[in-house]
C-alpha positions as CSV (number, residue, x, y, z in Angstrom):
1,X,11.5,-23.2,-8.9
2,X,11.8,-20.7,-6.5
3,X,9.1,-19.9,-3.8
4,X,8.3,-16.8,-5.1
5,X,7.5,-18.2,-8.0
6,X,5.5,-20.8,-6.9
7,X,3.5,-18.0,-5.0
8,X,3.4,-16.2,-8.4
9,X,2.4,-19.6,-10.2
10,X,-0.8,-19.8,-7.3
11,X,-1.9,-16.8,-7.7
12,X,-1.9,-16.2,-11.4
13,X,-4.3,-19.7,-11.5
14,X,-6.6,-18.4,-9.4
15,X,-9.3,-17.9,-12.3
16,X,-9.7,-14.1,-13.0
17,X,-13.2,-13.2,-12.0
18,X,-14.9,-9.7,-11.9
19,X,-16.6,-9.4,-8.5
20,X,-20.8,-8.3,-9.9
21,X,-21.5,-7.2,-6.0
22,X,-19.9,-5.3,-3.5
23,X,-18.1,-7.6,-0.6
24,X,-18.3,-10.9,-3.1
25,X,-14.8,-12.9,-3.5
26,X,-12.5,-10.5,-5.8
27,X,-10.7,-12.6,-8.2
28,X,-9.9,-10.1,-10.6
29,X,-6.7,-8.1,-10.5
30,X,-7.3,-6.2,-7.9
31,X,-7.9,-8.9,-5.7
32,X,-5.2,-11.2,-7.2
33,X,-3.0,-8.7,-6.6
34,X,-4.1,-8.1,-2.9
35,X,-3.7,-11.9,-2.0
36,X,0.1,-11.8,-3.3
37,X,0.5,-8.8,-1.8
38,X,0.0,-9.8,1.7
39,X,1.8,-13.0,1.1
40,X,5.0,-11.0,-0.4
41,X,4.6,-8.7,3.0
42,X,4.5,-11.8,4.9
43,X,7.8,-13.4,3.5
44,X,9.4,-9.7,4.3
45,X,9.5,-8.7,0.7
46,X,9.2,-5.0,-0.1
47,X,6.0,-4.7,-2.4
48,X,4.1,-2.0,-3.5
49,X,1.2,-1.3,-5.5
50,X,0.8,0.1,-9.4
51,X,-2.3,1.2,-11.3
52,X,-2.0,2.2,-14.9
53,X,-4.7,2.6,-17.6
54,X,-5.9,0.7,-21.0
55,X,-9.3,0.6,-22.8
56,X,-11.2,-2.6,-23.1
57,X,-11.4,-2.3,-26.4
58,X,-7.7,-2.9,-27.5
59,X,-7.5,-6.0,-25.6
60,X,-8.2,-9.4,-28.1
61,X,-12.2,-9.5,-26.8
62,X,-14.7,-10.9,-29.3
63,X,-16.8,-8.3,-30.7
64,X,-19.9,-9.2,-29.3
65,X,-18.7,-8.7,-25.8
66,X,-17.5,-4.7,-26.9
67,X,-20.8,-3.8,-28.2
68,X,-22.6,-4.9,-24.5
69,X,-22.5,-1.2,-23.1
70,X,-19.3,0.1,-20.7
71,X,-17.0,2.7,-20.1
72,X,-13.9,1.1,-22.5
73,X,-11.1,3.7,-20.2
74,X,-10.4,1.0,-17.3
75,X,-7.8,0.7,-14.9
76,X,-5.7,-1.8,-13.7
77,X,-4.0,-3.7,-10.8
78,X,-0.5,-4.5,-10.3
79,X,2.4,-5.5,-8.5
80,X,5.9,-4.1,-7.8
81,X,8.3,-6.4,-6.1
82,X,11.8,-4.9,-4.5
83,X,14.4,-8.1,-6.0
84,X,18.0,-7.3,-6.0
85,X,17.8,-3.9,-5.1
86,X,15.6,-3.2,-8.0
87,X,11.8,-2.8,-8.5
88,X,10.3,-5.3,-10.6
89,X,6.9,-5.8,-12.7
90,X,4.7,-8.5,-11.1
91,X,1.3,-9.3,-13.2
92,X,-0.3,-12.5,-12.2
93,X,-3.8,-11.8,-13.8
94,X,-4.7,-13.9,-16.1
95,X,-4.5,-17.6,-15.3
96,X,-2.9,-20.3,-17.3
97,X,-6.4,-22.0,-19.4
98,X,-6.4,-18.3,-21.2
99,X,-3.3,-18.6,-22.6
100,X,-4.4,-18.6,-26.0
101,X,-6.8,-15.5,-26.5
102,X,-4.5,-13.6,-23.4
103,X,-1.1,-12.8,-22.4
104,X,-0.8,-15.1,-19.3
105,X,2.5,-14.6,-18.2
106,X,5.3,-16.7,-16.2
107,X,7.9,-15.4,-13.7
108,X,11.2,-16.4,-13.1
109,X,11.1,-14.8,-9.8
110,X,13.9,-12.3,-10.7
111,X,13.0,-9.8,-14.5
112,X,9.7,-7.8,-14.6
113,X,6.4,-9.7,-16.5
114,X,4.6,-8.1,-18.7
115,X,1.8,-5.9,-18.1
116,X,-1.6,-8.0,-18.6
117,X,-3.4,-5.1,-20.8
118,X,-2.0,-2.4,-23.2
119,X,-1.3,0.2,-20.6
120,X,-1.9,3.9,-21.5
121,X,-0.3,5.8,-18.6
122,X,0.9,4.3,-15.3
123,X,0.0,6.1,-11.5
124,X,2.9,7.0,-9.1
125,X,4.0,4.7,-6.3
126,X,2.0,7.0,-4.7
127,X,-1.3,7.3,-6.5
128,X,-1.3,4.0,-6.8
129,X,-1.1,3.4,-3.3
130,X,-4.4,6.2,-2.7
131,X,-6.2,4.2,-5.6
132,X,-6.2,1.2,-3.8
133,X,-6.8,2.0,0.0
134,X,-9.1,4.1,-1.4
135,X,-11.9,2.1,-3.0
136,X,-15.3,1.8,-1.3
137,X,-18.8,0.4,-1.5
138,X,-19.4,3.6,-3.0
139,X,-16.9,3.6,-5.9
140,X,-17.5,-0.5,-6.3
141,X,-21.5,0.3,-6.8
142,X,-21.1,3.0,-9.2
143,X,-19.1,1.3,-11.2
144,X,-21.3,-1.8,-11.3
145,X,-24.0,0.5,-12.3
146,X,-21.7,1.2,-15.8
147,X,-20.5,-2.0,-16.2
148,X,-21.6,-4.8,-14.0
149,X,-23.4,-6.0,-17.7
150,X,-20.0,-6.6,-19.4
151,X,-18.6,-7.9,-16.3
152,X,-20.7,-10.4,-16.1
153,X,-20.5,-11.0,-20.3
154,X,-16.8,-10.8,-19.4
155,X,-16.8,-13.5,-16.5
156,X,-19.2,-15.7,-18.9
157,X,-16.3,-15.5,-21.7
158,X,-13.9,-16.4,-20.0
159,X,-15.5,-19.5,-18.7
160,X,-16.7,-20.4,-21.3
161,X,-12.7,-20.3,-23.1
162,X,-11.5,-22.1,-19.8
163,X,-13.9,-25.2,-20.4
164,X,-12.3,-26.0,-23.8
165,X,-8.9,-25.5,-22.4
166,X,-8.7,-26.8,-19.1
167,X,-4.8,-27.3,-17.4
């Protein structure tokens, strides 16, 4: 195992968390994403951010977590990684006790993962990049306003699946 997959591998476990206030620990992929970012920098990779799309409800959620009220249009956080001279699809989201309701992927260090949600569209490079140095308390807030209820739903699901199958 290589050490990029090893960072991969320490990353992806970190359980996925939606943060419910502004400046709380943001373990969700977004702030996975930020963690292997800055390590990837360190080690002198070139790394870059993507944003695409996907709606809540076409990921496998139980029905009773769809009906608690939110905006099902989302976006989400992910990785390019320059390897070879090519750019590469890094999702580390989901960590490995969800493995059986979502698609928690592995990385040999060298092919693109898959992409943790059914993407719709996908940003630029570029409008990625803005979507991320972007955010504020502001943006964070607002959105808690829609959705901090099926966050927190959310969060309490996915616990609740990670005690009955621990690593």
């Amino acid at each position: 195992m290589n050490n990029l997959q090893k960072v991969f591998i320490e990353i992806r476990d970190i359980p996925y968390g939606i943060p419910l206030a502004y400046g709380t620990e943001d373990r969700c992929c977004a702030g996975k994403h930020k963690k292997f970012l800055e390590i990837l920098k360190k080690d002198g990779y070139d790394v870059r951010w993507r944003v695409c799309t996907f709606k809540w409800s076409t990921m496998s959620l139980p029905e009773n977590l769809l009906t608690v009220p939110h905006d099902d249009n989302s976006t989400h956080v992910y990785l390019e990684v320059m390897v070879g001279g090519e750019w590469k699809k890094v999702d580390a989201t989901w960590d490995k006790p969800l493995e059986n309701i979502l698609p928690v992927n592995e990385w040999d260090g060298l092919s693109d993962t898959k992409i943790a949600v059914p993407v719709i569209s996908t940003y630029s490079p570029e409008e990625s990049f803005s979507i991320m140095e972007g955010e504020s308390k502001e943006i964070v807030e607002a959105d808690l306003e829609v959705n901090g209820s099926f966050y927190k739903a959310l969060n309490a699901w996915l616990e609740e699946v990670r005690l009955k199958n621990p690593l």
